[in-house]
C-alpha positions in Angstrom: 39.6 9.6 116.9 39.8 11.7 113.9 42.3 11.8 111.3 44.2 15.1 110.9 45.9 13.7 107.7 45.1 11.6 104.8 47.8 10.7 102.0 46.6 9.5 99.0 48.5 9.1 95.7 47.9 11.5 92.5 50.3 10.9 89.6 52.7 8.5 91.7 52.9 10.8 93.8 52.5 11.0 97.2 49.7 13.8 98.5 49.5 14.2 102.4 46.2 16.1 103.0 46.1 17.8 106.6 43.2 19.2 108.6 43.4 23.1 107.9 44.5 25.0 110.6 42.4 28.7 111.2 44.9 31.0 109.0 44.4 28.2 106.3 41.0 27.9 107.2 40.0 31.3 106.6 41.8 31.6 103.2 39.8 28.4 102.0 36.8 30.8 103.1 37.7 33.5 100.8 38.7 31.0 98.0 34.8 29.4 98.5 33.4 32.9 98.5 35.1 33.7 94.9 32.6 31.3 93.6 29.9 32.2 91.6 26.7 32.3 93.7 24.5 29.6 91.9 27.9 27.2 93.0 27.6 28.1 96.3 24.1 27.8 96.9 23.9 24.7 95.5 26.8 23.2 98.0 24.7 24.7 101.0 21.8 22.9 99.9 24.0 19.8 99.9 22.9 17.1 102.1 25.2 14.2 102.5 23.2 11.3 104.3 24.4 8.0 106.3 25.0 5.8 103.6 27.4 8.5 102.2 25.1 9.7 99.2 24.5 12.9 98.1 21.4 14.6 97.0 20.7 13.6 92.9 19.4 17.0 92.3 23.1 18.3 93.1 24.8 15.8 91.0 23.1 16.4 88.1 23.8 20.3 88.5 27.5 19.3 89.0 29.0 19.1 85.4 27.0 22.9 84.2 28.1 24.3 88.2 31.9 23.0 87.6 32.0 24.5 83.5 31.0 27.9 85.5 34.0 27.5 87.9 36.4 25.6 86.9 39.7 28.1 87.7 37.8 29.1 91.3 37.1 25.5 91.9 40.7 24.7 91.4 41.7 27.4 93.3 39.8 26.4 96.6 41.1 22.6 96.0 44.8 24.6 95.9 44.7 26.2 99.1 42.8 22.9 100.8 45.8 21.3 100.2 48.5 23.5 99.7 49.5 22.4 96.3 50.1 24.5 93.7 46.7 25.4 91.2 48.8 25.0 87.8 49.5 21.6 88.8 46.4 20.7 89.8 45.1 22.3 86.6 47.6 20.4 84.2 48.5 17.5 85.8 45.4 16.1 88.2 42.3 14.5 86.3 38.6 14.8 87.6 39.4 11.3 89.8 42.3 12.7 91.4 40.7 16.0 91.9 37.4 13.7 93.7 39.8 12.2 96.2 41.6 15.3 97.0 37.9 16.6 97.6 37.0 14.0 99.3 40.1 13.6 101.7 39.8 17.6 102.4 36.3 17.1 103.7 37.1 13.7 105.4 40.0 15.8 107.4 38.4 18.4 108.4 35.2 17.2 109.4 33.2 20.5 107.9 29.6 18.8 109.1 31.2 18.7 112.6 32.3 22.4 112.8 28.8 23.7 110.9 27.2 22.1 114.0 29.8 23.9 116.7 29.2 27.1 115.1 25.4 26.5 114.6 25.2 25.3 118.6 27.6 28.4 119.7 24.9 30.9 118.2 22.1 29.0 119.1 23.3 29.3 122.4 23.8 33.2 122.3 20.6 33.7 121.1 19.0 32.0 123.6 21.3 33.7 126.6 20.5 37.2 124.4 16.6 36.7 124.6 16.4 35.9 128.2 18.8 39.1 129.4 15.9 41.1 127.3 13.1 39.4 128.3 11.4 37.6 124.7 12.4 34.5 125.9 10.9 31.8 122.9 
């Protein structure tokens, strides 16, 4: 069964990360679509494998990607987790802000609902082209 909260420590401090619900869910969306573009399509192109390891080509575009959006960054890690961006800004280091990251994703399972939403279109498509005849 999946988690639908995580709490991990930043500053001695106790952080309980929950799984977003859909209001929350659709202001991380509009936080994520403040960043620049070049952010944003190098996170699409991210491809997180079995063993847990990322693509190198992304990591290496990670520190010039982050200098570009530092305040939007922190501003999507704010509403994923509902605490406030000045103190993630002042009093969470790069570590802290890597398990926050980590323990949004972890909660929410992001692969598992790009795949629902992939398979719900998929599906339409597929109903749409045979009510019209250009099956594939």
């Amino acid at each position: 069964m999946k988690k639908t909260q995580i709490e991990i420590t930043i500053n001695e401090k106790l952080v309980t990360v929950k799984k977003l619900a859909l209001g929350k869910y659709g202001e991380l969306l509009q936080a994520v679509d403040e960043l620049p573009k070049e952010v944003t399509n190098e996170l699409s192109k991210l491809e997180v494998g079995k063993d847990g390891k990322g693509s190198d080509t992304f990591f290496a575009k990670l520190p010039i990607m982050l200098g570009k959006s530092w305040d939007k960054l922190i501003n999507v890690l704010a509403v994923a987790t509902s605490l406030e961006a000045d103190y993630l800004a002042k009093e969470c280091d790069l570590v802290d802000g890597a398990n926050l990251l980590k323990a949004v994703f972890e909660v929410n399972d992001f692969l598992a609902v790009k795949n629902a939403l992939a398979a719900a279109f998929q599906k339409k498509e597929t109903t749409v082209a045979k009510q019209t005849g250009s099956g594939k």
